[in-house]
C-alpha positions in Angstrom: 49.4 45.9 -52.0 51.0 44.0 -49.1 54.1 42.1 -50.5 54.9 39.9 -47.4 52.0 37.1 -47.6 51.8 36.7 -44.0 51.1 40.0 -43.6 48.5 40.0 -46.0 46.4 37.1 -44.2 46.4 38.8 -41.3 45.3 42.1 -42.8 42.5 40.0 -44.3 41.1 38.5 -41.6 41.5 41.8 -40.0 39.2 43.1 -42.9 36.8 39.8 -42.7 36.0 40.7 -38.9 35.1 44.0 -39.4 32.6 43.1 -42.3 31.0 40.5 -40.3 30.7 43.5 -37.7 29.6 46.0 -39.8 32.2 48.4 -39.0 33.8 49.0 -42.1 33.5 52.3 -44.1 32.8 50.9 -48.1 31.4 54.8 -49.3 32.5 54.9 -52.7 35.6 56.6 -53.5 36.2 58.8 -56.5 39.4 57.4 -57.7 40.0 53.5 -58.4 43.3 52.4 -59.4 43.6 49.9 -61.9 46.3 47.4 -60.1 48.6 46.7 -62.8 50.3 44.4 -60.2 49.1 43.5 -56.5 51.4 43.1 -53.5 53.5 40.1 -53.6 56.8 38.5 -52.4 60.2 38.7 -54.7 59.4 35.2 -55.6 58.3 33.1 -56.7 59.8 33.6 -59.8 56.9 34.4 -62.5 57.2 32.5 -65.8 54.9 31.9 -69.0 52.8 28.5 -68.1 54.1 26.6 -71.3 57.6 27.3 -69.4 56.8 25.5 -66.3 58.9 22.2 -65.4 56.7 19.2 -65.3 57.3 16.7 -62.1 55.8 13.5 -61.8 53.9 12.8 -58.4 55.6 9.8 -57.7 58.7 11.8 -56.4 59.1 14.0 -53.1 59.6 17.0 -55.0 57.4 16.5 -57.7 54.2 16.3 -54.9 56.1 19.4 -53.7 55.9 21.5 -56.7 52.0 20.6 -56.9 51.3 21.8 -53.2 53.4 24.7 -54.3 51.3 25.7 -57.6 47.8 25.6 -55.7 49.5 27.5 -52.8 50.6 30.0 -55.4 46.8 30.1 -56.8 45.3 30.6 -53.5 47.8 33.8 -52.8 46.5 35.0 -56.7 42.6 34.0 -54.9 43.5 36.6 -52.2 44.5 39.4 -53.9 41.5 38.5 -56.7 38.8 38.3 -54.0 40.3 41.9 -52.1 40.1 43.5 -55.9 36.7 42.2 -56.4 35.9 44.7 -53.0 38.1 47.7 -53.7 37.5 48.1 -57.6 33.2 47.7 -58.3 31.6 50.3 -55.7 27.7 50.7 -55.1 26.8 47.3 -54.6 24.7 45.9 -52.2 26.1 45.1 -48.6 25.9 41.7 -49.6 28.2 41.4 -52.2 30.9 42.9 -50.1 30.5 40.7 -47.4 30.2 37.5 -50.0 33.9 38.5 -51.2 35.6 39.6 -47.5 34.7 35.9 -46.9 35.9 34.7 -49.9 39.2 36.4 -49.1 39.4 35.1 -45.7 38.7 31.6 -46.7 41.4 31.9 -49.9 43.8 33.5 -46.7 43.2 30.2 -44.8 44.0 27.9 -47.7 47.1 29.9 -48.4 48.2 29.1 -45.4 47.3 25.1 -44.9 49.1 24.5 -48.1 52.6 26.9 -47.7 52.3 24.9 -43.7 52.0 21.8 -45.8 55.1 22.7 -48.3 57.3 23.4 -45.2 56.5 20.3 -43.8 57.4 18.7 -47.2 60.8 20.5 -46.5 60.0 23.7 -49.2 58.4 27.1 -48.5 56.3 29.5 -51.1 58.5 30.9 -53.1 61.1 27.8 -54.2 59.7 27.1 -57.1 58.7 29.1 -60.5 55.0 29.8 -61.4 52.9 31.5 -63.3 50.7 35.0 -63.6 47.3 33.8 -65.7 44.6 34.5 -62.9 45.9 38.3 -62.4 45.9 38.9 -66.4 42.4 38.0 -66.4 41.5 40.3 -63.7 43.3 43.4 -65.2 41.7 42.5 -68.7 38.3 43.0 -66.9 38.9 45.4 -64.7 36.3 47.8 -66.0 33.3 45.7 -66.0 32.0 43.9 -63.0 30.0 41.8 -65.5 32.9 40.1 -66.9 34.8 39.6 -64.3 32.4 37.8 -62.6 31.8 35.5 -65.9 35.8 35.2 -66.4 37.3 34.9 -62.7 35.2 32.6 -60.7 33.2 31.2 -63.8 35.8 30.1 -66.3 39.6 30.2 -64.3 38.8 29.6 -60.4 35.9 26.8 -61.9 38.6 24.8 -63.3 39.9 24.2 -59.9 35.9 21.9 -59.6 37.3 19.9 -62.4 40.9 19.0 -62.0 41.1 18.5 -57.8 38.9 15.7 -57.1 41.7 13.7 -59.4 44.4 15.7 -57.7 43.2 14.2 -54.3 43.2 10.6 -55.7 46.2 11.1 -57.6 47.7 12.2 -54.5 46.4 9.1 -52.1 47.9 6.7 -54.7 51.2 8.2 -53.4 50.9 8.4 -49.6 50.1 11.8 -49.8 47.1 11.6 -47.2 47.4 14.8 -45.4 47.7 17.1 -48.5 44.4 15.6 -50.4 42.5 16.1 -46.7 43.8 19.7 -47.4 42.7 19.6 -51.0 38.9 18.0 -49.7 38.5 21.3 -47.3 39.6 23.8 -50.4 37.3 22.2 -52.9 33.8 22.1 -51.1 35.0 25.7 -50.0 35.5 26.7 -53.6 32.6 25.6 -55.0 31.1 28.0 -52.7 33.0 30.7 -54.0 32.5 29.8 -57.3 28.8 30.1 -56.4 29.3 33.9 -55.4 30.5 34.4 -58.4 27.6 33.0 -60.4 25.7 34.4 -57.6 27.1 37.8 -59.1 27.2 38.1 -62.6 23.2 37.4 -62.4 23.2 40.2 -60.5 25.5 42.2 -62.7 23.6 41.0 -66.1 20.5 42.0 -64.4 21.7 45.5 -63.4 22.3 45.9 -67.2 19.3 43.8 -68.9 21.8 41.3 -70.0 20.5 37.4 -70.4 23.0 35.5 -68.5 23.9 32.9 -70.7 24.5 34.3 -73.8 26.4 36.6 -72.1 28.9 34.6 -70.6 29.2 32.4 -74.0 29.9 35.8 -75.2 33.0 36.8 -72.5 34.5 33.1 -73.0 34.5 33.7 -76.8 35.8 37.3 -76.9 38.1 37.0 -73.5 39.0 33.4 -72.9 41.9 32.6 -75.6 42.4 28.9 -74.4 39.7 26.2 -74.2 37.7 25.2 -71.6 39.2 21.2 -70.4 37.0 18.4 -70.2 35.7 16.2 -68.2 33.7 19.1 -66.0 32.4 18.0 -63.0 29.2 18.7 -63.6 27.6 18.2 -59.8 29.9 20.7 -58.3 29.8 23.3 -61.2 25.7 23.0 -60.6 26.1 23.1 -57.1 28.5 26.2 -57.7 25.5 27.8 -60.3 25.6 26.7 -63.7 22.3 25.4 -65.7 22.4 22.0 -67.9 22.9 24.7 -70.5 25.7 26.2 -69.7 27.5 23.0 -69.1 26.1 21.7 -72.1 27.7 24.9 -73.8 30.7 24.2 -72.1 31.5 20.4 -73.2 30.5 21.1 -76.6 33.1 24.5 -77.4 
C-alpha cells in the first residue's frame, strides 16, 4: 500500500533479502483483503486505454511517452508480483520465493526506466496511463488458478511479443540506451512469465484441472479483448507454453 514509488522499491528489496534468508514469517493469516486499489502516487493520471494520446517515435516526446508507459507497467508488475505473495497462502516455500524475486526484478526495471525518463527530461508521473493490469488482478483475486493463467500468461506475456520491435523501433531512432534497457527487461520477463506457467501447473494440479483446456477456458470467460499476433513463439516456449497452446493462441 506504499504510495511513494521509491519507497516501495526499497521496501521490496527489503522484502527480497529476507526471503533469500529465510527470515521472513509467511504463516497464513486469517484475514486477506481484497486490494481494490494498491499504493500508488497522485499521478499519473489514470485514463481508459482507448483515451490514451498516440506519439510517434520519431519525436523526443513521443519516445518519452513510450519509456513512460513501460515504466508505468513495471510499477503495476510490483504491486502484482507483492499481491501474488500476500493474497494465495499455503503454498510451498518456493512459490514465495519465485514472486519476492519477481518483485525485486519488476522494482529494478521500475527504476532503469523512470532514471531513463529523467534523463529524457520527464519523470513518472507526466504523462496519462492506464489501469488494465490491476483490473485483471482484482477480477481473479479469489483463485490462484486464474490469476496465474490471466496475469503472467495472457497480460504480462504480451510484453514477449511487442518489445523485441520496440527495441528495433527504438534503434531506428537513436534511442540506444533505452532498447539496452528494454534487452535486460525482456530476457528477465520471460523468466517471470515462466513462474507464472511454472504456477498455474501447479495450481491446476492442486485441483485436477488439465492445464490447457483450462487456460482456453480463463481467456474465453475472462479475457474480453483478443490475444495480438505475431507471438513470439521462442520466448513464450522458453517462458512455458506447448506448440498447443500457441497454436490455440494464433488461431482465437
Amino acid at each position: 500500500m506504499c504510495c511513494d514509488p521509491s519507497q516501495k522499491c526499497e521496501a521490496v528489496f527489503e522484502l527480497a533479502r529476507q526471503m533469500r534468508e529465510g527470515t521472513l514469517d509467511i504463516a497464513p493469516v486469517p484475514d486477506v483483503e481484497v486490494i481494490g486499489q494498491p499504493g500508488r502516487p497522485a499521478r499519473p493520471r489514470l485514463v481508459a486505454p482507448k483515451d490514451l494520446a498516440r506519439r510517434s517515435l520519431g519525436t523526443e516526446r513521443g519516445r518519452a511517452a513510450l519509456i513512460h508507459a513501460i515504466t508505468h507497467i513495471e510499477f503495476n508488475a510490483i504491486n502484482l508480483a507483492l499481491d501474488a505473495l500476500y493474497r494465495f497462502q499455503g503454498l510451498p516455500w518456493a512459490y514465495y520465493l519465485d514472486w519476492s524475486r519477481v518483485a525485486r526484478e519488476e522494482a529494478q526495471h521500475f527504476l532503469m526506466l523512470r532514471e531513463r525518463l529523467q534523463q529524457v527530461g520527464f519523470d513518472y508521473g507526466e504523462f496519462d496511463a492506464h489501469d488494465g493490469l490491476w483490473t485483471m488482478a482484482v477480477k481473479t483475486h479469489d483463485s490462484l488458478v486464474a490469476r496465474m493463467a490471466l496475469v503472467p500468461r495472457v497480460l504480462e506475456a504480451r510484453g514477449l511479443d511487442v518489445t523485441p520491435g520496440m527495441i528495433r523501433k527504438l534503434r531506428a531512432h537513436g534511442d540506444e540506451r533505452t532498447a539496452q534497457i528494454l534487452e535486460v527487461i525482456f530476457e528477465q520477463e520471460i523468466g517471470h512469465v515462466a513462474i507464472g506457467s511454472r504456477w498455474f501447473r501447479h495450481a491446476c494440479d492442486e485441483h485436477d484441472l488439465e492445464p490447457e483446456p483450462t487456460f482456453r477456458r480463463l481467456l474465453t470467460r475472462h479475457y474480453t479483448g483478443r490475444v495480438q499476433k505475431p507471438l513470439h513463439r521462442e520466448a513464450r516456449r522458453k517462458a512455458g507454453f506447448s506448440e498447443s497452446e500457441l497454436a490455440a493462441l494464433e488461431k482465437g
